[in-house]
KOLFI-317037 format. One record per atom (N, C-alpha, C): residue in three letters; atom name; x, y, z. Coordinates in steps of 0.02 Angstrom, whole numbers, padded with zeros to 5 digits, m for minus. Example, Ala and Ser with C-alpha at 12.3 -4.5 7.8 and 13.67 -1.06 7.14 Angstrom:
<atoms>
("ALA", "N", (00660, m00284, 00390))
("ALA", "CA", (00615, m00225, 00390))
("ALA", "C", (00660, m00165, 00390))
("SER", "N", (00642, m00112, 00354))
("SER", "CA", (00684, m00053, 00357))
("SER", "C", (00645, 00002, 00394))
</atoms>
This chain:
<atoms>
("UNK", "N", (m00033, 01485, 00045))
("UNK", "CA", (m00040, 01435, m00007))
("UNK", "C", (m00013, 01368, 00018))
("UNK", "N", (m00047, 01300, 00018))
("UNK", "CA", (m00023, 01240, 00027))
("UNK", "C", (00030, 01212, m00006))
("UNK", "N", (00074, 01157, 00023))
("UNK", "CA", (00111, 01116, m00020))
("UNK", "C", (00098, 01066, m00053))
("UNK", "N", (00026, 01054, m00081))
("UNK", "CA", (00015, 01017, m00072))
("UNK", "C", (m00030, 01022, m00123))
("UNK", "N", (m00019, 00943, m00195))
("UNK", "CA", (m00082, 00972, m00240))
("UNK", "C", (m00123, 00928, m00217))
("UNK", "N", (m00204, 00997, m00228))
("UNK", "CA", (m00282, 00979, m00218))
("UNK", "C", (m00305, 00923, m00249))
("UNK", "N", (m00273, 00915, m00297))
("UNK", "CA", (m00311, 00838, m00347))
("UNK", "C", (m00272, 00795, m00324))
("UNK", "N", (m00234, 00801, m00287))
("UNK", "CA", (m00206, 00715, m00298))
("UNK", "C", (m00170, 00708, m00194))
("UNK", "N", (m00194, 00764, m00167))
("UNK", "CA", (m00134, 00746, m00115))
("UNK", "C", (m00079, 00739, m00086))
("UNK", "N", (m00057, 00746, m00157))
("UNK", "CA", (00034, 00735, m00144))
("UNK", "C", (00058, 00804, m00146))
("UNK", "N", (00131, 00801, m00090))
("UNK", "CA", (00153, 00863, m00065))
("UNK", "C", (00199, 00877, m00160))
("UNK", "N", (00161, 00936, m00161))
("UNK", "CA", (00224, 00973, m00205))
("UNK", "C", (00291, 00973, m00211))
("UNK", "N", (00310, 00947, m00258))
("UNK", "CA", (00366, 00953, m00263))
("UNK", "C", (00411, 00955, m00345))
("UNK", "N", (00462, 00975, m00318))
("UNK", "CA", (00504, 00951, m00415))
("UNK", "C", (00501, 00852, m00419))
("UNK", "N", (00478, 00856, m00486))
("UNK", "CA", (00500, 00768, m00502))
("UNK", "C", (00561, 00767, m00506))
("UNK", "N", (00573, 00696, m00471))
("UNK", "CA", (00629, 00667, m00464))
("UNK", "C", (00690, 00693, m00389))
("UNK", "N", (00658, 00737, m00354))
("UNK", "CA", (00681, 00749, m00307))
("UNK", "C", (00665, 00701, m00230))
("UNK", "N", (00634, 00626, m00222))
("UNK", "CA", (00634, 00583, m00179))
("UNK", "C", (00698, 00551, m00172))
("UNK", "N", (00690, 00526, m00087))
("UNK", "CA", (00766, 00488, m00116))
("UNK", "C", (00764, 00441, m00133))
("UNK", "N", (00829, 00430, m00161))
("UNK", "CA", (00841, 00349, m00200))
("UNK", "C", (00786, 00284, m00165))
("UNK", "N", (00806, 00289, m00113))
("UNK", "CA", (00765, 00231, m00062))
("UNK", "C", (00699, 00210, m00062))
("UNK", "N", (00669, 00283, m00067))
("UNK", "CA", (00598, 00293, m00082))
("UNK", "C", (00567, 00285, m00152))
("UNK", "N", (00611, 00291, m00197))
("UNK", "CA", (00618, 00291, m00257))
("UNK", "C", (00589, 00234, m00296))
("UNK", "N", (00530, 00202, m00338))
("UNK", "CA", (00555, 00158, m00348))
("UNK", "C", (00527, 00140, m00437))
("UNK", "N", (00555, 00091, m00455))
("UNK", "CA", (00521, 00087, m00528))
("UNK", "C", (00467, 00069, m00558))
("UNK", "N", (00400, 00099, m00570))
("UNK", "CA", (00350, 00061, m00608))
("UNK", "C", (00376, 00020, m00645))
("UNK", "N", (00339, m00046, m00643))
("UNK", "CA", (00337, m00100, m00705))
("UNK", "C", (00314, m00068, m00744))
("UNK", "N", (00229, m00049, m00746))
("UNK", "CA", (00194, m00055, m00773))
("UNK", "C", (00212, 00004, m00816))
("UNK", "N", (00229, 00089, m00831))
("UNK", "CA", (00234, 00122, m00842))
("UNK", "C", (00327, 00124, m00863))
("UNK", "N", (00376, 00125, m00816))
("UNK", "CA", (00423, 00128, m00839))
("UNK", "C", (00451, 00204, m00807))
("UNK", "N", (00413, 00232, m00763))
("UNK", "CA", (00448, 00307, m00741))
("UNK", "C", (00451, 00285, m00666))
("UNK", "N", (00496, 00324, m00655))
("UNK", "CA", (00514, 00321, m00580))
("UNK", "C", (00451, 00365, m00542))
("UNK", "N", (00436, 00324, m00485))
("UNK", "CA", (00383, 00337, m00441))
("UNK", "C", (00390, 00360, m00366))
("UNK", "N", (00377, 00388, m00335))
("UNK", "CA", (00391, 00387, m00259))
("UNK", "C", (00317, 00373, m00233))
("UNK", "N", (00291, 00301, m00209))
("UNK", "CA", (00248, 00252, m00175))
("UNK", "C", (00231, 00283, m00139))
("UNK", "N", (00258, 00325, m00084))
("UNK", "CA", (00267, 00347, m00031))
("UNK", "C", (00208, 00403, m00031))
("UNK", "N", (00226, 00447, m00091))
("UNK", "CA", (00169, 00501, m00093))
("UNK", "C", (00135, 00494, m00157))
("UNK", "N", (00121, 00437, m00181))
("UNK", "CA", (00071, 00417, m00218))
("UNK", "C", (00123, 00444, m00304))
("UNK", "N", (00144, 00479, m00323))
("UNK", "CA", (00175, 00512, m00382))
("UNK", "C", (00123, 00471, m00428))
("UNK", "N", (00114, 00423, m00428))
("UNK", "CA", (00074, 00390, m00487))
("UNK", "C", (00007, 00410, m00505))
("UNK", "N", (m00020, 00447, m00444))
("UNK", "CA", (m00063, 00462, m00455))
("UNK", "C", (m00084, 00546, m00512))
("UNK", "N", (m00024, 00552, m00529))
("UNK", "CA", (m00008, 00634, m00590))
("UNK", "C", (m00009, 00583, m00643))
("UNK", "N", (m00021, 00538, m00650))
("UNK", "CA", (m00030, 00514, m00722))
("UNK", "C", (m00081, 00466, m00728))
("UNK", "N", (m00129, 00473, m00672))
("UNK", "CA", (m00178, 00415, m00692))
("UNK", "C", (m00256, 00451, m00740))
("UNK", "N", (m00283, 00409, m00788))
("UNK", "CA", (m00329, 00440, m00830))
("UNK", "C", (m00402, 00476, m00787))
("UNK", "N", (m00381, 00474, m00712))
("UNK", "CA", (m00444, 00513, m00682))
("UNK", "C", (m00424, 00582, m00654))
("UNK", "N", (m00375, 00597, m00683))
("UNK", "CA", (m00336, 00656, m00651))
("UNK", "C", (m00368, 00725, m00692))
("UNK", "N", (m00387, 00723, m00729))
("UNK", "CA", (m00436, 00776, m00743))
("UNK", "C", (m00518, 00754, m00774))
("UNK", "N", (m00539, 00719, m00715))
("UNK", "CA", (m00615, 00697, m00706))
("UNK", "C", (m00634, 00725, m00645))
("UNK", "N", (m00686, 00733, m00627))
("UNK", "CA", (m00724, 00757, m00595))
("UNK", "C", (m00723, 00702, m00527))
("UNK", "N", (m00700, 00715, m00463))
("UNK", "CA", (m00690, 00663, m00408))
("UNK", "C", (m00773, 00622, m00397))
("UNK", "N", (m00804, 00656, m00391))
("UNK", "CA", (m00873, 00637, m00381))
("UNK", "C", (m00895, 00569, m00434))
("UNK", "N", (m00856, 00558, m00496))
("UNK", "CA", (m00890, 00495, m00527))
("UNK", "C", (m00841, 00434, m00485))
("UNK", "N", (m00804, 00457, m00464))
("UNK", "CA", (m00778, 00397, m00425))
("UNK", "C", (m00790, 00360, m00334))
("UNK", "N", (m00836, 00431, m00317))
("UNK", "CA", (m00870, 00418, m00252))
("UNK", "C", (m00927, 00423, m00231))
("UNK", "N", (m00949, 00399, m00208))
("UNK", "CA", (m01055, 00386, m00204))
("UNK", "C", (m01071, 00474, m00164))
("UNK", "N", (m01106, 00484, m00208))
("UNK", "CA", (m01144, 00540, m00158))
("UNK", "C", (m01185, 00505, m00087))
("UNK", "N", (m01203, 00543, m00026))
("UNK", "CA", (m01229, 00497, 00025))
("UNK", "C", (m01314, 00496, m00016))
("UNK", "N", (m01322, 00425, 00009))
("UNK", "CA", (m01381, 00399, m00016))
("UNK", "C", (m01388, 00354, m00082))
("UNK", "N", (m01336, 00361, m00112))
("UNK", "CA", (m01335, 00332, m00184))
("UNK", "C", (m01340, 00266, m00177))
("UNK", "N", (m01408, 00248, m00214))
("UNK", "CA", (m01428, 00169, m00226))
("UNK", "C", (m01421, 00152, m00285))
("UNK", "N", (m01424, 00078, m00279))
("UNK", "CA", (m01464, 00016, m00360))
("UNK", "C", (m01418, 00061, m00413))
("UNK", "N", (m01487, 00080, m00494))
("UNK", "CA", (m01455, 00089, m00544))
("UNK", "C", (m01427, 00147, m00547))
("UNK", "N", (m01407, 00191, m00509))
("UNK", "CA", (m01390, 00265, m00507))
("UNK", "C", (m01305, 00245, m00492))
("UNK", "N", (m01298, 00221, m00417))
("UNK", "CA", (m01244, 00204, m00403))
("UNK", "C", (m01228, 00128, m00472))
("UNK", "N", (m01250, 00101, m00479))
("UNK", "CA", (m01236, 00041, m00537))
("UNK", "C", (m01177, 00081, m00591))
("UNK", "N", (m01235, 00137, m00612))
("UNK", "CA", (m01206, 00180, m00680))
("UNK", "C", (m01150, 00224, m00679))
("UNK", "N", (m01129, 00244, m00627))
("UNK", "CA", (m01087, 00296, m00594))
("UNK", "C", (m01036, 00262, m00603))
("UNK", "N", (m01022, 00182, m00558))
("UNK", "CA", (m00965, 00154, m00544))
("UNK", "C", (m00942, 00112, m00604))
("UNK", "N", (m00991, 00092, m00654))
("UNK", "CA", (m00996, 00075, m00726))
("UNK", "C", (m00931, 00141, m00772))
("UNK", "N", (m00962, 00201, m00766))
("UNK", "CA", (m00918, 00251, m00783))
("UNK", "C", (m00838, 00241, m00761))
("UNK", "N", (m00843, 00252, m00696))
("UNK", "CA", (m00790, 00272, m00661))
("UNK", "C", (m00725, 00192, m00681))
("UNK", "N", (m00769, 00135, m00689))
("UNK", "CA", (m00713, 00093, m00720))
("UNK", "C", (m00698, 00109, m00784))
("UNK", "N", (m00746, 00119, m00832))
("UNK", "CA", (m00746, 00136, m00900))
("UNK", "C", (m00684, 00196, m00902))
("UNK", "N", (m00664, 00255, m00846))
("UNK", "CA", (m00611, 00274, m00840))
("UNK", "C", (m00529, 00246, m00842))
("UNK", "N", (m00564, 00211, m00785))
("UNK", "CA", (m00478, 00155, m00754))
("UNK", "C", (m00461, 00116, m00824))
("UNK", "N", (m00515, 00077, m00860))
("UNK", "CA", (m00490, 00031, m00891))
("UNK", "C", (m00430, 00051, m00943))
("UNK", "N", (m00414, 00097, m00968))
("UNK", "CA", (m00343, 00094, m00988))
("UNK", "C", (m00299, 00143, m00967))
("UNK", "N", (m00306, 00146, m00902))
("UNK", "CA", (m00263, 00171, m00873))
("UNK", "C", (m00187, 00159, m00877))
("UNK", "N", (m00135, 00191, m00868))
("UNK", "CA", (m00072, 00166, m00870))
("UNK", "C", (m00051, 00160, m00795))
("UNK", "N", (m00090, 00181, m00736))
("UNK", "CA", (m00077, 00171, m00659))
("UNK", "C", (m00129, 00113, m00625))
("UNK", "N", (m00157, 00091, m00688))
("UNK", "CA", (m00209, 00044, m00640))
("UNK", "C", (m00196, m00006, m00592))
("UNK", "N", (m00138, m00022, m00614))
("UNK", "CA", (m00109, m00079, m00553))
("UNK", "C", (m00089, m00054, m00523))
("UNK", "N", (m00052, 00024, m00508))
("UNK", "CA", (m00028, 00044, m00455))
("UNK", "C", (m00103, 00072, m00414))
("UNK", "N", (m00133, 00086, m00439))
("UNK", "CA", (m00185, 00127, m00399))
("UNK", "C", (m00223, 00048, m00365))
("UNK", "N", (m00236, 00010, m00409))
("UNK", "CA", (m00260, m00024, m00370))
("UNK", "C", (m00238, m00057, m00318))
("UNK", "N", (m00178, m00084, m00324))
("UNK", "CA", (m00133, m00104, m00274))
("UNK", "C", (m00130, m00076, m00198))
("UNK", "N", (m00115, m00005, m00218))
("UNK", "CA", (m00128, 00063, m00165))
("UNK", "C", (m00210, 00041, m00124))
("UNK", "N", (m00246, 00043, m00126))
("UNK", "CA", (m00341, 00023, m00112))
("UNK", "C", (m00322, m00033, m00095))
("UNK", "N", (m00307, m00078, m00113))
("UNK", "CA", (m00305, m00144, m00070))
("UNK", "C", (m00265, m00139, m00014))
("UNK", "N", (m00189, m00104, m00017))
("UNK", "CA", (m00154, m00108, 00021))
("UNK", "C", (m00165, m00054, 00096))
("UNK", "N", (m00189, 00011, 00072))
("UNK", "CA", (m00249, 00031, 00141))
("UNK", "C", (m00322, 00031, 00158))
("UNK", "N", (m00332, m00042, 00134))
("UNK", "CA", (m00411, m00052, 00135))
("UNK", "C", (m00432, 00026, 00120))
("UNK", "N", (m00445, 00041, 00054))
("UNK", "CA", (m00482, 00082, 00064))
("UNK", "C", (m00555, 00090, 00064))
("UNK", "N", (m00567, 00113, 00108))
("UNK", "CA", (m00644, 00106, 00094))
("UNK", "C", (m00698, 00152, 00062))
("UNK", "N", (m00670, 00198, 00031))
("UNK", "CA", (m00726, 00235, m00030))
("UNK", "C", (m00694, 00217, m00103))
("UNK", "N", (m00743, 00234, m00130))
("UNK", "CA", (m00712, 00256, m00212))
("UNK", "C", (m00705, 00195, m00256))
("UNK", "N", (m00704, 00215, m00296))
("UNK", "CA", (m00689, 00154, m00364))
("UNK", "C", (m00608, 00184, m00368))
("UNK", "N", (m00565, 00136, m00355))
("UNK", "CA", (m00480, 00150, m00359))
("UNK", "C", (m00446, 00081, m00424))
("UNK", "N", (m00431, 00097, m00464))
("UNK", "CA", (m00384, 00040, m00504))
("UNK", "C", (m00420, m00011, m00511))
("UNK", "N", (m00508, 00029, m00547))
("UNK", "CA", (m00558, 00010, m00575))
("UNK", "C", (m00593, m00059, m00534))
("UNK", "N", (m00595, m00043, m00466))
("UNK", "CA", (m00630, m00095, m00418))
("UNK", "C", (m00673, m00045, m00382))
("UNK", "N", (m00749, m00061, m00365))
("UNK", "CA", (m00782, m00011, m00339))
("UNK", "C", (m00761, m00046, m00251))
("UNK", "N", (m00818, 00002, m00198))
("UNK", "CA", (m00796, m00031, m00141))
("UNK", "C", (m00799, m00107, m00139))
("UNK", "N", (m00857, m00120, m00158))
("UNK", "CA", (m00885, m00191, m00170))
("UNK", "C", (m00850, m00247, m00180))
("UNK", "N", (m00819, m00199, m00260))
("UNK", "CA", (m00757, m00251, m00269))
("UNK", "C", (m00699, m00272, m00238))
("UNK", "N", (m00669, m00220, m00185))
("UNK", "CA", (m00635, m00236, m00155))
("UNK", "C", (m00633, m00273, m00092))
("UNK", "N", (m00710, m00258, m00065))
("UNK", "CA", (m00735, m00308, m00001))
("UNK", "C", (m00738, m00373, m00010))
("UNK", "N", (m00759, m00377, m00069))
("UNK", "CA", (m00780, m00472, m00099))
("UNK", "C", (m00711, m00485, m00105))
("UNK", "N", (m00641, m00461, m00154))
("UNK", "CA", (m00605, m00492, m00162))
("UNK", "C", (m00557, m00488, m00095))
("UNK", "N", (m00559, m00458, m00036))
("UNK", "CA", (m00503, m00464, 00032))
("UNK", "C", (m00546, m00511, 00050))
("UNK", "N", (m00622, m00522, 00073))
("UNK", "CA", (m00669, m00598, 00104))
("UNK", "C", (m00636, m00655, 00058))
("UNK", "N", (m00643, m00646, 00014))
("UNK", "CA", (m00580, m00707, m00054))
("UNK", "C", (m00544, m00734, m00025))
("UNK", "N", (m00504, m00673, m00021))
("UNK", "CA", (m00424, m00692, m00005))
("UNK", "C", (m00398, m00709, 00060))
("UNK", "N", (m00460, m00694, 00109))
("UNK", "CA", (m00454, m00707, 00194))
("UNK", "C", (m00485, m00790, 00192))
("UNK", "N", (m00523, m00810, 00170))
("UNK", "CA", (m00556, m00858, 00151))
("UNK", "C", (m00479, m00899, 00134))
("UNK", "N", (m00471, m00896, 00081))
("UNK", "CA", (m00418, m00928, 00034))
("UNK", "C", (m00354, m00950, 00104))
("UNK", "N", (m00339, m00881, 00116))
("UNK", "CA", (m00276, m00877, 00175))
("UNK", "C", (m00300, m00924, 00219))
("UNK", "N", (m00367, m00949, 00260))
("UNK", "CA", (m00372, m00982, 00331))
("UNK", "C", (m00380, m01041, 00294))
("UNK", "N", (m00409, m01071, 00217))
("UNK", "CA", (m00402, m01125, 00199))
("UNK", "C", (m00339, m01187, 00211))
("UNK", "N", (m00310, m01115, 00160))
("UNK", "CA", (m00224, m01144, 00184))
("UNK", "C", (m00195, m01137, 00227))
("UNK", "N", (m00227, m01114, 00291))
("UNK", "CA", (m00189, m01133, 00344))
("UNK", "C", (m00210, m01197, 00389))
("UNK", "N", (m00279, m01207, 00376))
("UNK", "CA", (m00299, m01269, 00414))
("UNK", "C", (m00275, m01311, 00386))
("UNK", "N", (m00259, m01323, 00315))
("UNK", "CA", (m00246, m01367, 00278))
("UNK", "C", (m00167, m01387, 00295))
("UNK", "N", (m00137, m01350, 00306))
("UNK", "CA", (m00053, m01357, 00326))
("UNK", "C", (m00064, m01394, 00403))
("UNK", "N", (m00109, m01371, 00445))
("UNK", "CA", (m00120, m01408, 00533))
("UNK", "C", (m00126, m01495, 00505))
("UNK", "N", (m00173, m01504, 00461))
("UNK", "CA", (m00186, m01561, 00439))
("UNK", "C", (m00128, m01619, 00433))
</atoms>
């Protein structure tokens, strides 16, 4: 038997047994989290959905994939981990899935944004 739960990845364990260090406080929620192995992810509203509305089957085009990832935000949107999850996807580029209600898309357009944005202001400082 693994240590490890199937839905979410994170090694099994008792809550609240990380250490302090690792430890740290959701804003957004208010429970102590360990970042480290995702913990946030046992309370996000896709945790008993079906993984597949959040990742393209191979081949998935146009309005099929449109409607899917339409869903899969319609999930996130009141999520109580959405900023952590999303945060998480930006922070290891991830590249599948609709995570903290951004499909891939969304997350490609908004890092070209923000790489954009970043070399603006840096030429602008040479100036």
């Amino acid at each position: 038997m693994s240590d490890t739960d199937p839905m979410t990845s994170v090694p099994a364990r008792a809550p609240g047994t990380a250490s302090a260090s690792r430890r740290e406080n959701s804003l957004r929620t208010g429970l102590s989290t360990d970042r480290d192995y995702g913990d946030w992810r046992i309370l996000g509203s896709c945790r008993n959905v079906e993984s597949s509305l959040f990742f393209s089957p191979e081949g998935e085009r146009g309005r099929d994939r449109a409607r899917r990832e339409a869903h899969a935000k319609r999930v996130c949107q009141d999520c109580r981990v959405l900023i952590e999850c999303r945060e998480y996807a930006l922070a290891v580029a991830e590249p599948y899935g609709t995570w903290g209600g951004m499909s891939e898309a969304d997350r490609r357009r908004r890092t070209h944004r923000r790489r954009r944005r970043d070399a603006r202001t840096s030429a602008e400082r040479l100036l």
